[in-house]
C-alpha positions, -999 to +999 in steps of 0.1 A: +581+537+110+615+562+111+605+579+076+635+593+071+652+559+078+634+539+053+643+564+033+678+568+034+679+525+033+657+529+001+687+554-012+713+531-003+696+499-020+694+524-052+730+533-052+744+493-046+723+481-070+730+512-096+769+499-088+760+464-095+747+476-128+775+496-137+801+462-132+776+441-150+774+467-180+815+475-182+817+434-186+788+437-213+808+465-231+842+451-227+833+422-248+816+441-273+780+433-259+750+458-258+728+463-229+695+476-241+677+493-217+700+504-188+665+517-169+644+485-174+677+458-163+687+488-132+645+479-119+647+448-123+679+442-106+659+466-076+630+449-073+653+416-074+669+428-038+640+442-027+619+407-033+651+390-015+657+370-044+688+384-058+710+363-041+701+329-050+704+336-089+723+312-109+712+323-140+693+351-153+686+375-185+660+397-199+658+414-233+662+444-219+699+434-205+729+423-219+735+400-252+762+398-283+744+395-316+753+385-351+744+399-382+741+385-412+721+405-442+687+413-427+691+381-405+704+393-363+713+360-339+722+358-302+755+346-300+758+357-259+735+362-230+747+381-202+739+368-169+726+392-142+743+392-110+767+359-120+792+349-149+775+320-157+765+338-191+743+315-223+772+311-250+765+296-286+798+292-306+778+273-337+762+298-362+734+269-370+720+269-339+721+307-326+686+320-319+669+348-340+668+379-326+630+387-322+612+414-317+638+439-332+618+457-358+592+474-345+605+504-321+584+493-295+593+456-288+619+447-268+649+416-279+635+378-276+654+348-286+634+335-313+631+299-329+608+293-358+591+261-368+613+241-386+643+259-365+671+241-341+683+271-322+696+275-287+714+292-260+739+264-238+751+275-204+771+260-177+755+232-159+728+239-134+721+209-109+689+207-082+692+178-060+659+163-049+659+181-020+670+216-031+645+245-032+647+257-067+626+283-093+627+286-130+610+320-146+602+322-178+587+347-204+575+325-235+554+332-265+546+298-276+530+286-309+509+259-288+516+235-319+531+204-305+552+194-271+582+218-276+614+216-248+618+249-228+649+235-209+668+204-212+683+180-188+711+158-200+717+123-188+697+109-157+679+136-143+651+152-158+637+172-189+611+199-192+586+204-220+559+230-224+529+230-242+508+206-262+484+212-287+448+207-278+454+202-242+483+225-240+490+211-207+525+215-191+547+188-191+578+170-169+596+143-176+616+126-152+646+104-163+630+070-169+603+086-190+574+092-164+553+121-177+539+145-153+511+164-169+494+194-154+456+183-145+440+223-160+435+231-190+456+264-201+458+266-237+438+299-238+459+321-217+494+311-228+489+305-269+505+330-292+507+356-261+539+364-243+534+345-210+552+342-174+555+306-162+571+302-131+576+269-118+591+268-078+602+236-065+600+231-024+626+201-020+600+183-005+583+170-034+559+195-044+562+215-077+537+243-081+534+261-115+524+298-117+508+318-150+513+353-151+515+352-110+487+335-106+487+299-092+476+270-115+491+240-094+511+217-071+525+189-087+545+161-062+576+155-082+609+140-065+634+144-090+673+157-094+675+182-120+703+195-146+696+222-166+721+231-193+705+250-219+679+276-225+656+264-258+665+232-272+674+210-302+638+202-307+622+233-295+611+247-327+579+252-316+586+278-290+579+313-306+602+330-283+616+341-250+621+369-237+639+360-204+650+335-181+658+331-144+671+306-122+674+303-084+687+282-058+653+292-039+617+287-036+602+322-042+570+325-019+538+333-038+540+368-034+578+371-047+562+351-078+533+373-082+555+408-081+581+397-104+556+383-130+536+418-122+570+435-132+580+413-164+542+420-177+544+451-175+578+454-193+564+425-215+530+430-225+510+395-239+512+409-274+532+441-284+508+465-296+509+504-310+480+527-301+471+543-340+440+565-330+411+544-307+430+510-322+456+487-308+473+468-332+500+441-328+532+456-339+543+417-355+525+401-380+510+369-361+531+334-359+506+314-340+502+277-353+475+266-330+443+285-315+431+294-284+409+264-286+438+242-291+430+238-327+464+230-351+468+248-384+490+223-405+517+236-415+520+227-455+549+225-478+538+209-506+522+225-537+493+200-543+484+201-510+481+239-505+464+238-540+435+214-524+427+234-492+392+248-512+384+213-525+390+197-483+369+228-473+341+218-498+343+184-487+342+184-447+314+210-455+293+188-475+301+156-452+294+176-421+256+175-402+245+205-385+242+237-384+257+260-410+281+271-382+286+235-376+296+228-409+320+260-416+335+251-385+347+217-390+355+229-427+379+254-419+394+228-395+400+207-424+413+233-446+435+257-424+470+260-435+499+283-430+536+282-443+568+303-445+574+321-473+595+297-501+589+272-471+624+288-453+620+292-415+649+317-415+628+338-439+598+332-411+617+340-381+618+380-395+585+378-419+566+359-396+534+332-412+516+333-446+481+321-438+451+310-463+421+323-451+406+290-437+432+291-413+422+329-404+385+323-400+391+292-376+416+317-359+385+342-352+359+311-349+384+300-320+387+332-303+351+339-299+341+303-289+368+311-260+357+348-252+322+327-248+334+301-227+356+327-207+335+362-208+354+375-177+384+371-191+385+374-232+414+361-252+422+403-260+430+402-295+409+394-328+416+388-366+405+424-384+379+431-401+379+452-437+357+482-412+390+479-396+417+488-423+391+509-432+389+528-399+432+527-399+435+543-432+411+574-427+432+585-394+463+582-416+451+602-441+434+581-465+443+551-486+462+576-508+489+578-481+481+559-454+501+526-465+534+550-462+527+556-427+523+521-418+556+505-437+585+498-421+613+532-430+641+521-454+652+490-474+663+462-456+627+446-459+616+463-485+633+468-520+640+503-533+623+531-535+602+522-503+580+551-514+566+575-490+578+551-460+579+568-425+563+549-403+550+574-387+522+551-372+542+525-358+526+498-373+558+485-390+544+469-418+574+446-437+571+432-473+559+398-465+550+388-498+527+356-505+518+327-512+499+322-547+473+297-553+494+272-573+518+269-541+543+295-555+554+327-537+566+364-547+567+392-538+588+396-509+598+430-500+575+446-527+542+440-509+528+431-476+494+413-479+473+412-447+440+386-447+406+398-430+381+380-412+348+390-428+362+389-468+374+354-482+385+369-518+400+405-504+431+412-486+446+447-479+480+455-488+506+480-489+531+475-515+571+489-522+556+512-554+537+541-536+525+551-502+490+539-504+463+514-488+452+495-513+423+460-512+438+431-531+425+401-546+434+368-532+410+340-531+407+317-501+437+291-506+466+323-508+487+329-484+489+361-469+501+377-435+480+386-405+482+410-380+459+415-349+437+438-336+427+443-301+390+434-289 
């Protein structure tokens, strides 16, 4: 091959496509939009051409491209998404049902549209129809909670409907106009749960509907169906953590266009956002799962007796359960685990993330080593601390003395005044999540951050709004505290 050819057609792909940018930001700007990483949305739009799959697009955005968001107090929602390489731009008009703006606190993590439990928030766009025998593909980057079926896109009237995950199976799902389920035949729930994820699902025309994780193939489905896709999210959707982009084409991307542009969103969108703080990687979020790896639920509870009984229904399934001690603690916690938002609001969740008793934690860590058994070539990644690992965090900050300043969140939109000693200096963005107290009350919120620990039932860790330190806690079994993860 001419070297110096390639080259200079490698040059002029870089300077149509840096043009292309420059058009798609100067419509951004001109409606008073942000674009928030011109590098990250110029590669992508590159590797787009280069893949030949540019120029089927009929809808696509990242986090990383352009968007209109709304403030309101500490609260951020999407308002617009700015479609790459088309007009056909996501618009919500009704404050009740714009999308949080995720993964806008910690410096590292990148926008997501975000709907909590409890939430009804999505992004409409102009209507998008497949006929039975177009070629189509949908990409998607989704953190799901794994709790319950939860609708990624929506299809109006008589076409079709998608649906992601269930609990315990956590199979996909598509539903054609009459009601016929189509439910994949594997068994995912490990690999997509509580992780950012890409699911890429490629239609043929000819029936066949193959599924993709992360690049990788998981399926072929036959499916003959017309499709119309008019939102991203949807009205019941609540369940979806978030998303962090969305692509459609008129076009069946081959399995190696699928596998490089999932390698390319991974590696802008890693499963978990993380900070290196010395030889540790800890998640930069404090955890929102509702469901484990093992496809267990964690109820979410509301009411006050309820979260008041979780001991006694631990106490109970123990005693009432044959078996090992194992055995019993693991159908116990099943029976106890419960998580809430704090004062039960999901718009305070969708920035503070889950309160979790520590039932809930330890079948969290139970589930994640019965699946790093079961899968020992590829583990689940991440784990619920342990107190040897606060332990290990404060001494490279300096000691519990100062090390809780280094770890909160600068300033005081999430923590009240004085925030003292608060630099952040280690990324680990701590917030003040407050809790959730034994009777089923909470306080708290945005004087300390309480995080739970797998090995200690009766201990958390904290850093609180009064000083810069690291302090242990006490907070029996049924509280409700925040979590953050550790990777293995």
């Amino acid at each position: 091959m001419n070297i110096q050819y390639y080259s200079g057609v490698l040059a002029s792909v870089i300077r149509g496509v840096i043009l292309v940018f420059k058009t798609y930001k100067n419509r951004v700007l001109a409606d008073l939009g942000i674009v928030t990483s011109d590098s990250n949305t110029i590669a992508y739009m590159k590797m787009s051409k280069q893949q030949s799959i540019n120029k089927s697009i009929n809808f696509a955005w990242l986090g990383e491209a352009g968007s209109t968001i709304r403030t309101s107090g500490i609260y951020s929602y999407f308002t617009k998404l700015y479609s790459l390489l088309t007009t056909n731009d996501a618009i919500q008009t009704t404050s009740t049902s714009q999308p949080f703006v995720g993964g806008n606190i910690a410096p590292n993590e990148h926008y997501s549209l975000k709907n909590p439990n409890g939430g009804n928030n999505f992004m409409p766009h102009s209507v998008i129809n497949f006929a039975t025998t177009d070629a189509w593909s949908i990409t998607t980057i989704i953190n799901t909670n794994g709790s319950d079926v939860s609708n990624m896109y929506y299809a109006s009237g008589v076409t079709t409907k998608f649906s992601n995950f269930y609990y315990g199976t956590a199979k996909f799902r598509f539903i054609n106009s009459l009601g016929t389920s189509y439910l994949s035949t594997n068994i995912i729930n490990g690999q997509i749960i509580g992780k950012n994820c890409v699911v890429t699902r490629v239609a043929d025309g000819l029936g066949n509907l193959k599924t993709y994780i992360n690049g990788v193939f998981l399926e072929n489905q036959i499916v003959v169906t017309s499709i119309e896709l008019t939102k991203i999210l949807d009205s019941n959707s609540s369940n979806i953590g978030s998303i962090s982009s969305h692509i459609i084409r008129a076009q069946a991307l081959t399995s190696t266009q699928v596998l490089t542009e999932a390698t390319f969103l991974r590696n802008l969108y890693p499963d978990i956002p993380s900070i290196t703080i010395g030889s540790q990687v800890w998640a930069t979020s404090n955890c929102d799962m509702v469901c484990t790896p093992q496809g267990n639920l964690i109820a979410n509870v509301t009411d006050n007796t309820i979260w008041t009984s979780s001991q006694t229904l631990y106490d109970n399934a123990y005693a009432a359960t044959a078996g090992t001690v194992e055995q019993k603690t693991y159908a116990a916690v099943k029976a106890a685990s419960m998580w809430c938002h704090y004062n039960n609001d999901s718009t305070v969740g969708s920035v503070y993330g889950k309160l979790y008793n520590w039932f809930a934690v330890k079948l969290l860590q139970m589930d994640i080593d019965y699946y790093n058994v079961a899968n020992p070539t590829s583990l689940w990644g991440y784990r619920v601390p342990a107190q040897a690992d606060y332990t290990a965090l404060s001494t490279y900050l300096g000691g519990d003395i100062v090390s809780g300043g280094k770890m909160k969140k600068e300033g005081l939109v999430y923590w009240n005044s004085p925030n003292t000693g608060a630099d952040n200096n280690s990324g680990f963005s701590a917030i003040g999540t407050g809790r959730r107290y034994t009777d089923g009350t909470f306080s708290n919120i945005n004087i300390y951050s309480w995080f739970r620990m797998s090995d200690i039932g009766n201990t958390t860790r904290y850093v609180r709004i009064a000083d810069s330190g690291l302090g242990n806690g006490s907070s029996d079994a049924i509280q409700g505290c925040a979590l953050r993860l550790i990777k293995n």
